[in-house]
N, C-alpha and C positions, 0 to 999 in steps of 0.2 A: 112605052117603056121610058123613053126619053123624061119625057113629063113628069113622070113619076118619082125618076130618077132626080131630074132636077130638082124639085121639091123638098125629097130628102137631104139634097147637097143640101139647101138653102138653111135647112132647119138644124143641119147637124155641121154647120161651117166654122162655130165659135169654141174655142175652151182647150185645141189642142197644141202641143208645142211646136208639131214640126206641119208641115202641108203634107205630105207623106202620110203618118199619121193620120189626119183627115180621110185626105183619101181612102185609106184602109178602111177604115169605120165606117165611112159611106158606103163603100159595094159589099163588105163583109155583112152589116147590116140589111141591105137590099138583097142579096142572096138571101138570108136567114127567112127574112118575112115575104120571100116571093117576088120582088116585084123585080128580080134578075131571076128568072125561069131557069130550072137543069134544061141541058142543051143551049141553051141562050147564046150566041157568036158573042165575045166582047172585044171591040175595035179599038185599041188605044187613043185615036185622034177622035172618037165618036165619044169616050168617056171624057178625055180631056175638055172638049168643048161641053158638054153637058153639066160636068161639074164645075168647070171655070178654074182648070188649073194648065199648065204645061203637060206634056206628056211623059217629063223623068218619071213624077211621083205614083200617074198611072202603072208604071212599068214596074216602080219601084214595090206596090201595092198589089200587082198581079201576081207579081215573085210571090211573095209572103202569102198571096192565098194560095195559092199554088201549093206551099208548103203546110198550108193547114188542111190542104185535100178537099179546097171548094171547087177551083177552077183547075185547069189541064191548059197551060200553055203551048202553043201550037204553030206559032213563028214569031217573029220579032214584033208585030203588030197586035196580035191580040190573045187571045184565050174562050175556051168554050165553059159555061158554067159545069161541072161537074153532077152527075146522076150518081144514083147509089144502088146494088144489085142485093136479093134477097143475102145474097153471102154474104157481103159485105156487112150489112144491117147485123148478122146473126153472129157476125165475128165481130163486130162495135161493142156488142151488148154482152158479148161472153166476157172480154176483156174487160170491160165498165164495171161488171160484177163482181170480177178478184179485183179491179185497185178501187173502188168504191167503199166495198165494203171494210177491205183493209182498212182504207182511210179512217170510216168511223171509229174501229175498234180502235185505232190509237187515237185520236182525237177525244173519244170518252172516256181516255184512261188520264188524261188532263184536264178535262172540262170543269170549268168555274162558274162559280154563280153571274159575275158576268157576264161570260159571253152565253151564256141560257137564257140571259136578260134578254140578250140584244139579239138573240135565235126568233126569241119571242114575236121580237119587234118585228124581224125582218122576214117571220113566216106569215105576221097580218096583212103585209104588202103582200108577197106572194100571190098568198089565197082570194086578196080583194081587187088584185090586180086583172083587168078583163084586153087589154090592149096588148097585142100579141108580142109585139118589138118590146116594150116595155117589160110585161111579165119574161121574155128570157135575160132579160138585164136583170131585174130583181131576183130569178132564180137562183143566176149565175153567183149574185152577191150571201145568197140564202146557202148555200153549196160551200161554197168556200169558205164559209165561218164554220157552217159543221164540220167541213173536213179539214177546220183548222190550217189553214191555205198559208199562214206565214209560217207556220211550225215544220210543213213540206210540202218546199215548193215544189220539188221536181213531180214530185207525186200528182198536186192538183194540176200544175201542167198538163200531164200527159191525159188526167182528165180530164179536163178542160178541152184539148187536142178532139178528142173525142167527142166531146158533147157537142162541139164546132158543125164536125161532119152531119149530125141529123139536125142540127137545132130546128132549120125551116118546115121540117116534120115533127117538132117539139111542139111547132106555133100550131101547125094544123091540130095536133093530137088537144093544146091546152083549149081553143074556139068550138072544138067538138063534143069535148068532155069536163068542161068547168066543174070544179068544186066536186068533182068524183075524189082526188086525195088532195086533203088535207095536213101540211107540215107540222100543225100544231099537236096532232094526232100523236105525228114522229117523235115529236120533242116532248110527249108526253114519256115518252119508255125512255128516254134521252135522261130526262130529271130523276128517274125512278134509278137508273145508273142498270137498268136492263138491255145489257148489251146485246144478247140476242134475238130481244124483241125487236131494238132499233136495228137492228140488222138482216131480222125477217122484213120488216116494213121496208126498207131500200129495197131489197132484192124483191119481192113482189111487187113494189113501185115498178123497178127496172123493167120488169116480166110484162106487165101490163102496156108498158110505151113500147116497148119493142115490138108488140104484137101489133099497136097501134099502129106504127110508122111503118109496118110489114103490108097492115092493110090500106095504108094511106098511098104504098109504093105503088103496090095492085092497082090500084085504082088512077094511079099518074098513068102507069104503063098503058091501063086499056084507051084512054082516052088520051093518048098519044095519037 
């Protein structure tokens, strides 16, 4: 894990303002694509030395996952990676479904030829994207322009909040099931200004991952 971990520090050390910051993206990242296992102990002076920072930002960095429901804080030195239980998964996805879909209906009640342009754009990376960390960074960017992400923020926050909690079951679902949906597909009923179509297609999207990461869960637990 060390190793790994390092590696990732090394690659993802440049381009933020604060070392805090850093931090954060580093283990938030490494939780998402696995290489910070659920249950996984995290040592504050183990991550420190690994990633080559002091141990404020660690602390600083466990807080805020903490608060994004990755890790579970457990004394003053470290925190355990967070697991997810069928309930949980099933109560993700119910909520996911009323502010998701909300989202689009208002979002395609403004939609411009521009940003359908650049939906376009950003549903080619999506679909061509095969690199697990990567394609949820490009998702997340894909998401947030449909659900019109400046127009309401508080909105894609809290799904965002959400998408946080399975994302590492996102990665497995996306390496398992490549090229099964297609965004352009979405943005096809998106341009047609067929709101209910775009809004069957989220929600059978949704329906299909949740099953996914329900069966991906089953399969963590047995081979626990």
């Amino acid at each position: 894990m060390s190793d790994d971990l390092a590696q990732l520090a090394a690659r993802r050390s440049q381009g933020y303002q604060s070392v805090g910051a850093m931090v954060y993206e580093i283990l938030r990242e490494a939780i998402i694509d696995g290489t910070l296992k659920p249950g996984r102990k995290l040592r504050q002076e183990v991550l420190a030395e690994t990633i080559g920072v002091s141990r404020v930002p660690v602390r600083s960095a466990l807080i805020q996952l903490e608060a994004d429901g990755l890790v579970e804080l457990q004394d003053r030195r470290g925190a355990v990676v967070k697991s997810l239980t069928s309930e949980q998964v099933h109560e993700i996805y119910e909520i996911r479904m009323v502010l998701e879909t909300h989202a689009l209906r208002q979002s395609m009640a403004s939609m411009t030829e521009e940003r359908l342009a650049l939906l376009h754009e950003l549903a080619q990376v999506v679909d061509s994207e095969k690199e697990g960390g990567s394609f949820v960074d490009a998702r997340s960017q894909f998401y947030s322009e449909l659900y019109d992400a400046k127009r309401q923020p508080m909105l894609w926050s809290l799904i965002e909040q959400l998408r946080l909690k399975v994302g590492r079951y996102l990665l497995g679902w996306r390496l398992v099931d490549a090229g099964e949906h297609t965004h352009e597909r979405l943005l096809d009923a998106v341009a047609r200004g067929d709101v209910d179509g775009a809004v069957a297609d989220v929600s059978h999207h949704l329906e299909k991952v949740r099953d996914k990461v329900l069966a991906l869960l089953e399969s963590e637990s047995e081979s626990a």
